[in-house]
N, C-alpha and C positions, 0 to 999 in steps of 0.2 A: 194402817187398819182403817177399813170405811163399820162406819155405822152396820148394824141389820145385816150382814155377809156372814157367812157360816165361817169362823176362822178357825174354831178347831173341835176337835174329836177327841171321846175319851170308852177305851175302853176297861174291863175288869181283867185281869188275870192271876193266880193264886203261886205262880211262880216267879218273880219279875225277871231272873237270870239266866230261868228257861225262856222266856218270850224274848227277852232282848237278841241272846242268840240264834234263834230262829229268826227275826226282822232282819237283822245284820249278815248273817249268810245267807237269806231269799233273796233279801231287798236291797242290800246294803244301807239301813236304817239307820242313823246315830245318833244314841241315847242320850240324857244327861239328867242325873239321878236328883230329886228333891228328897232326900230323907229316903228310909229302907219302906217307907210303902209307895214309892210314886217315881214312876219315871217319864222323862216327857221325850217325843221323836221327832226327829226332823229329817230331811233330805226323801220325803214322801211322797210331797204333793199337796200335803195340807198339815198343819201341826197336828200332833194330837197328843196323848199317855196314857199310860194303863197306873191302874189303880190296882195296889194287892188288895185281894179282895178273894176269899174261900167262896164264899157267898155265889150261886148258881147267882146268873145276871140273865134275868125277866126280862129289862129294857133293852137290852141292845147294847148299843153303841149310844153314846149321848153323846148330842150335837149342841156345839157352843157356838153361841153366836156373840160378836162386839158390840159395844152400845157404848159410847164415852160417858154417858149418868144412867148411871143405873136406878137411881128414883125414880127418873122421869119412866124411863121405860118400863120400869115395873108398876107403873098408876098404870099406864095404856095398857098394859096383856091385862091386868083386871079388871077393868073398864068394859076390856073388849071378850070379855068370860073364860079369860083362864083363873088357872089355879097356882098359888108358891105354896111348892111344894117342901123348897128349902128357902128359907128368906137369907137377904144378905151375910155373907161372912166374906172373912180375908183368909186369904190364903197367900204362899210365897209369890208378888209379883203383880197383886193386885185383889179386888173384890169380884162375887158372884152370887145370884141365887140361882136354884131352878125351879122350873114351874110347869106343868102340862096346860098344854090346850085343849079346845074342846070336845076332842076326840079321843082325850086321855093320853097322848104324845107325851113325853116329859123330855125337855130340849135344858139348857141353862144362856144366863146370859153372865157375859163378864165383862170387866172393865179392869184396865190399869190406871185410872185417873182417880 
C-alpha cells in the first residue's frame, strides 16, 4: 500500500446476494462477506465493497484512499479546507474517516496501522 493512491471503492446496494451474483457471473468478481451488511471484492482491478444500504446513493461511488496515520493526514485536508464529514471510527481490519473537499466531493481515507 503507497501513501495518497486511491486503494479502494465502495459502493451502496440494497440486495448484496443480487449484486454478488451479478459481479461474479459478469465479472467473475470474488466476494468475501464482513457481516450480512457488507461485502468486499476482489479479482477487479481495484478493491472495493458494497455496503447494504435501501437508501438512494447521491454520492456515488466513494473513493478510498491510504494514508499510514490518519491524524496526520486528517490535520492537512483541514488545513487545506476540506471538511470530515465522518471523523475516525474502526471498522473490521482497520480505521477511516471521510471528508469532502472543496468542491463538496466526499472521498474517505483509511488506514490499517
Amino acid at each position: 500500500m503507497t501513501d495518497n493512491h486511491i486503494d479502494y471503492i465502495e459502493f451502496r446496494a440494497p440486495d448484496l446476494e443480487a449484486i454478488k451474483a451479478f459481479y461474479n457471473t459478469c465479472f467473475g468478481w470474488k466476494f468475501t462477506d464482513y457481516g450480512p451488511d457488507y461485502t468486499a471484492f476482489e479479482n477487479s482491478g481495484i478493491s472495493g465493497g458494497f455496503e447494504k444500504s435501501d437508501v438512494a446513493d447521491s454520492r456515488g461511488v466513494l473513493v478510498i484512499l491510504y494514508h499510514k496515520n490518519l491524524k496526520a493526514i486528517r490535520e492537512v485536508i483541514l488545513q487545506s479546507g476540506g471538511k470530515i464529514q465522518q471523523d475516525i471510527f474502526s471498522f473490521p481490519g482497520g480505521k477511516r474517516f471521510h471528508f469532502s473537499d472543496p468542491g463538496g466531493n466526499e472521498l474517505a481515507v483509511w488506514s490499517d496501522q
